[in-house]
LUMDONU-535893 format. One record per residue: residue number from 1; x, y, z of N, C-alpha, C in turn; chain; residue in three letters. Coordinates in nm, 4 decimals. Example, Ala and Ser with C-alpha at 12.3 -4.5 7.8 and 13.67 -1.06 7.14 Angstrom:
2
<pos=1; npx=1.3190; npy=-0.5690; npz=0.7800; capx=1.2300; capy=-0.4500; capz=0.7800; cpx=1.3200; cpy=-0.3300; cpz=0.7800; unit=A; code=ALA>
<pos=2; npx=1.2850; npy=-0.2250; npz=0.7080; capx=1.3670; capy=-0.1060; capz=0.7140; cpx=1.2900; cpy=0.0030; cpz=0.7870; unit=A; code=SER>
REM end
This chain:
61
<pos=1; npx=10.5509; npy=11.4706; npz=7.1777; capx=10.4177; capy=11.4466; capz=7.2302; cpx=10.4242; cpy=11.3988; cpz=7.3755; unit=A; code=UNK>
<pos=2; npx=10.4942; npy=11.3051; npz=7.4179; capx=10.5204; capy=11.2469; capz=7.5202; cpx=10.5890; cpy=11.3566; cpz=7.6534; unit=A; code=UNK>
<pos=3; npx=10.6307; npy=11.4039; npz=7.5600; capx=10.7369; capy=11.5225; capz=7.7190; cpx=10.6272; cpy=11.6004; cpz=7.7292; unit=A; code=UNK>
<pos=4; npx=10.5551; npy=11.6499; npz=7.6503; capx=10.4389; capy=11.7486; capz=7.6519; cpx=10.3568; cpy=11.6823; cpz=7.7667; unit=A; code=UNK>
<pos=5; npx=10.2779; npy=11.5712; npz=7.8052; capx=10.2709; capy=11.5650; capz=7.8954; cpx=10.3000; cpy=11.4857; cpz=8.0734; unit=A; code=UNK>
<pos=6; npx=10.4231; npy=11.5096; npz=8.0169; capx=10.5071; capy=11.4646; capz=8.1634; cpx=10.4321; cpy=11.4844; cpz=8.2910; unit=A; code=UNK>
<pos=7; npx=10.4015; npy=11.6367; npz=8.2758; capx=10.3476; capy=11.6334; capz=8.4248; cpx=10.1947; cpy=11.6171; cpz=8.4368; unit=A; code=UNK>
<pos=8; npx=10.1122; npy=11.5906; npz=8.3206; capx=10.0019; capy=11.5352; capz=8.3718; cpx=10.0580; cpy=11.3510; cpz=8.4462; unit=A; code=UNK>
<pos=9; npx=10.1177; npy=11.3068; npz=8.3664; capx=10.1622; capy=11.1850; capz=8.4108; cpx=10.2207; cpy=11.1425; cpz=8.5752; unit=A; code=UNK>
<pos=10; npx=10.2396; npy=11.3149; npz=8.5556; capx=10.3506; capy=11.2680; capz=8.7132; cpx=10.2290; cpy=11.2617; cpz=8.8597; unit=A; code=UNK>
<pos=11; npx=10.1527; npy=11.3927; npz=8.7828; capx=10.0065; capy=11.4142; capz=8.8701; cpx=9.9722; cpy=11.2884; cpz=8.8979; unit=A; code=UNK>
<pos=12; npx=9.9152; npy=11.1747; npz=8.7978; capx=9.8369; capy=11.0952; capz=8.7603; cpx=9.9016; cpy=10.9837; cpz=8.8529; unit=A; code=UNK>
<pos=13; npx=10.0375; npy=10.9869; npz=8.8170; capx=10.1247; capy=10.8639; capz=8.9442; cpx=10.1146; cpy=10.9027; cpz=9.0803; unit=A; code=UNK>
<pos=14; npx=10.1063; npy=11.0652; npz=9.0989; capx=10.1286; capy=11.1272; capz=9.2459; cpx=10.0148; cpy=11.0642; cpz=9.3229; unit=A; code=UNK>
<pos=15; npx=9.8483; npy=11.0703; npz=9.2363; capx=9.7741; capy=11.0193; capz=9.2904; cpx=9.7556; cpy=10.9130; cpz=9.2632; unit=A; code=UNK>
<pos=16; npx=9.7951; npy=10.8381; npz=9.2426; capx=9.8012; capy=10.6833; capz=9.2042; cpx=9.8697; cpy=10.6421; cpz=9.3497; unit=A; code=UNK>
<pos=17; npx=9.9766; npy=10.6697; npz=9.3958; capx=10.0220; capy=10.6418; capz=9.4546; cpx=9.9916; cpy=10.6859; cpz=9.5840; unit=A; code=UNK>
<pos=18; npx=9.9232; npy=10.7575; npz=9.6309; capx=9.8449; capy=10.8422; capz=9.7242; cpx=9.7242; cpy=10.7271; cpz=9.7396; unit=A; code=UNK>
<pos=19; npx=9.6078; npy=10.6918; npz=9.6830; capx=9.5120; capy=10.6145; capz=9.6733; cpx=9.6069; cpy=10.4491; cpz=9.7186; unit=A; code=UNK>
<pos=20; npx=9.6895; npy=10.3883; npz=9.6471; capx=9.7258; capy=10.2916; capz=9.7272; cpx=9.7565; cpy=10.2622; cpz=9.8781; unit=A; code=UNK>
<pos=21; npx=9.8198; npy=10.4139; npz=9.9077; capx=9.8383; capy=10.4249; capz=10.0276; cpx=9.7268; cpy=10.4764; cpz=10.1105; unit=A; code=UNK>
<pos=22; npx=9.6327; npy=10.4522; npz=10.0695; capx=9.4873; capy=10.4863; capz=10.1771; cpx=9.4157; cpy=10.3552; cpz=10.1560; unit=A; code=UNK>
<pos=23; npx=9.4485; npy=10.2790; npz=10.0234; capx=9.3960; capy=10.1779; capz=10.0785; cpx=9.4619; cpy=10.0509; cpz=10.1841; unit=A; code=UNK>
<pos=24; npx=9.6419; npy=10.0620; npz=10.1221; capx=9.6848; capy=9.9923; capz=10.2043; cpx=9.6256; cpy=10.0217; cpz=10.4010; unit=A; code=UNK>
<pos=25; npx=9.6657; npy=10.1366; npz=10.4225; capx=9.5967; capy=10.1673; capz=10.5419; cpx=9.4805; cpy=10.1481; cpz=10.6051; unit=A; code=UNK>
<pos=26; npx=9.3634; npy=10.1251; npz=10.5081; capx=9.2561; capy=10.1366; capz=10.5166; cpx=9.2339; cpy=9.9581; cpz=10.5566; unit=A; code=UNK>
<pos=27; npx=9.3024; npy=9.8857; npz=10.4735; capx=9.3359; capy=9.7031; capz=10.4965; cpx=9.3907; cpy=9.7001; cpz=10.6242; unit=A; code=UNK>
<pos=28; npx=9.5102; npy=9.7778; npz=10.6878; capx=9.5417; capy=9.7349; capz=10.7932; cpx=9.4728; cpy=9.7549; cpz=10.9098; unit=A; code=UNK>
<pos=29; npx=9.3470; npy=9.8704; npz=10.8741; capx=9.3101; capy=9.9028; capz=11.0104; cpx=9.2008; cpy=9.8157; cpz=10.9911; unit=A; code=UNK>
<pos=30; npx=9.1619; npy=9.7841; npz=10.8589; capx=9.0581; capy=9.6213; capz=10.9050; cpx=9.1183; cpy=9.5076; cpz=10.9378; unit=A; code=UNK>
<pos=31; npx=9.2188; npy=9.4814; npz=10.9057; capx=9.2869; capy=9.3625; capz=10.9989; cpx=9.3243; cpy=9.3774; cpz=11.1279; unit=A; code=UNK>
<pos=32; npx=9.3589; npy=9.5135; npz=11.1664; capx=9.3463; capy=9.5348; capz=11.3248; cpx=9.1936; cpy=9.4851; cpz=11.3979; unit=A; code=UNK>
<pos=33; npx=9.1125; npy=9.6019; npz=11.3351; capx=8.9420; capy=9.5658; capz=11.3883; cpx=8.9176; cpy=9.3981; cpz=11.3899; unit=A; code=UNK>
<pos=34; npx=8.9406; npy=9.3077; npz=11.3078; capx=8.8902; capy=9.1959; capz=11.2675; cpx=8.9724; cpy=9.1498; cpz=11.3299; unit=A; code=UNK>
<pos=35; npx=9.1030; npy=9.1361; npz=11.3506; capx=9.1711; capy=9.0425; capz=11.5041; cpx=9.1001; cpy=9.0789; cpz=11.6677; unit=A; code=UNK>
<pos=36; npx=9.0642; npy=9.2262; npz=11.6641; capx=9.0563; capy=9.2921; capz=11.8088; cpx=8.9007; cpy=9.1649; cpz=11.8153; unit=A; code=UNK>
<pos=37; npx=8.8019; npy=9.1664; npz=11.7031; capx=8.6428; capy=9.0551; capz=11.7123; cpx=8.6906; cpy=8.9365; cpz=11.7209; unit=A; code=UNK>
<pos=38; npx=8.8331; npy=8.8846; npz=11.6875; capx=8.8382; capy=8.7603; capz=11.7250; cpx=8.9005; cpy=8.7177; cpz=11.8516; unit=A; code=UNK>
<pos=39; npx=8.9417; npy=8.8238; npz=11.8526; capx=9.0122; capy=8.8071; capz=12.0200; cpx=8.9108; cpy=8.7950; cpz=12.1210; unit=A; code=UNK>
<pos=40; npx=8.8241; npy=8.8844; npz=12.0768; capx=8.6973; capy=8.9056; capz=12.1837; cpx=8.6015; cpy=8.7763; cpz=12.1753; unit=A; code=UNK>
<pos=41; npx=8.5624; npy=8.6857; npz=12.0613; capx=8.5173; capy=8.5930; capz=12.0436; cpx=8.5605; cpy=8.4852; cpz=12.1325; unit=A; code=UNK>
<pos=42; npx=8.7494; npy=8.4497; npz=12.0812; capx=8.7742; capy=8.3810; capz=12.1834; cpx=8.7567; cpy=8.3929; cpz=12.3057; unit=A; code=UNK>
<pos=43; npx=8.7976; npy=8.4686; npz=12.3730; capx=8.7723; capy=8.5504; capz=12.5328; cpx=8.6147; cpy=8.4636; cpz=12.5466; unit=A; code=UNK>
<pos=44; npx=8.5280; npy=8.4896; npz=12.4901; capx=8.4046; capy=8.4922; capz=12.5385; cpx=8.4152; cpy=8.3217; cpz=12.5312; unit=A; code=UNK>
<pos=45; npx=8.3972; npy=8.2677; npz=12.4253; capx=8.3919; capy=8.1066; capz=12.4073; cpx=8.4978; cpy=8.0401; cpz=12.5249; unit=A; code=UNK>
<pos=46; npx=8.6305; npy=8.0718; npz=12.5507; capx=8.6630; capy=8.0373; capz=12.6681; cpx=8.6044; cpy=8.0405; cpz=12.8027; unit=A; code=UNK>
<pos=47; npx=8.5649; npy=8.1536; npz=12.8241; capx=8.4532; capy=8.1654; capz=12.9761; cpx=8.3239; cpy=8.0720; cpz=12.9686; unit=A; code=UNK>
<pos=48; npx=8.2858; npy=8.0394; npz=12.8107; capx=8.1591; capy=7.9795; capz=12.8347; cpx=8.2321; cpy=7.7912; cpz=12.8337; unit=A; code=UNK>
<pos=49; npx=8.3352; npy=7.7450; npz=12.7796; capx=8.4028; capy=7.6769; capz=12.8111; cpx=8.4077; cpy=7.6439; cpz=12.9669; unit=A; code=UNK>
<pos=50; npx=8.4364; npy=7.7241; npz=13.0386; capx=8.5097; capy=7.6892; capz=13.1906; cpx=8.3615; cpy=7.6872; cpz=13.2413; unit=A; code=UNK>
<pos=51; npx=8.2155; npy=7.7678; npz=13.2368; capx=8.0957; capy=7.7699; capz=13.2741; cpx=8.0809; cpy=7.6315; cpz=13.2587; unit=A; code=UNK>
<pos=52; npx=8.0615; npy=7.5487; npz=13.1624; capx=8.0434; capy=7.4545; capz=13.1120; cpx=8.1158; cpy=7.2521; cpz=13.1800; unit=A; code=UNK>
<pos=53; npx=8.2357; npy=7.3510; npz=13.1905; capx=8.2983; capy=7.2721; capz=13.2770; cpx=8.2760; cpy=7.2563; cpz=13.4257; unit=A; code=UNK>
<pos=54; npx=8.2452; npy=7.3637; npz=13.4479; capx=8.2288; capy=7.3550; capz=13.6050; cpx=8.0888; cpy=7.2948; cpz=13.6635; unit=A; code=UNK>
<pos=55; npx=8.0149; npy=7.3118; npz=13.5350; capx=7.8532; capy=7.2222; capz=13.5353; cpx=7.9164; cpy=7.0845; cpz=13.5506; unit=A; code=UNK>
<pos=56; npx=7.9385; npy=7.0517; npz=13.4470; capx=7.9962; capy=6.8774; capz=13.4581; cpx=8.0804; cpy=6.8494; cpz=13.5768; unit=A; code=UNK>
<pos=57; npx=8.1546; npy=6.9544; npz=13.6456; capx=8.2035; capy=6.8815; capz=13.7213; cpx=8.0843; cpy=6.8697; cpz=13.8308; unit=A; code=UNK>
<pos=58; npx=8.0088; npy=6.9510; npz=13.8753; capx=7.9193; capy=6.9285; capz=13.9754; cpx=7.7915; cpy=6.8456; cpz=13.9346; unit=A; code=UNK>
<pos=59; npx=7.8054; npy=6.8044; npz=13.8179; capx=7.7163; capy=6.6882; capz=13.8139; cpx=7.7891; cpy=6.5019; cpz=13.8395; unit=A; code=UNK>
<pos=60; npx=7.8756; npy=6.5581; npz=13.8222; capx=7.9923; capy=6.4427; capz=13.8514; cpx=7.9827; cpy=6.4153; cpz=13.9603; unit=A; code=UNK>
<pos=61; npx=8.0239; npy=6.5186; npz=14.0538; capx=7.9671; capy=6.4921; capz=14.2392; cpx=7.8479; cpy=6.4532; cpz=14.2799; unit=A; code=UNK>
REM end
């Protein structure tokens, strides 16, 4: 019974294993996207940082 269907089984792993590997991929290119928004976040919160600073300092004077 079992050898009878081997190769549905093998199908069944071929794409089994096909689907992990689109999702693994699919995770890394959202962890790419989702670092590239935090990078850009920081970037921005730093400039408004130094804006911020440079107020205080000219209220200081």
């Amino acid at each position: 019974m079992r050898s009878q269907k081997t190769r549905k089984y093998a199908k069944y792993y071929l794409l089994l294993e096909k689907c992990i590997k689109y999702f693994n991929d699919y995770q890394n290119e959202m962890k790419d996207k989702y670092i590239i928004i935090l990078k850009n976040k920081i970037v921005q919160k730093d400039t408004e940082i130094i804006i911020k600073d440079d107020k205080i300092d000219q209220l200081i004077k």
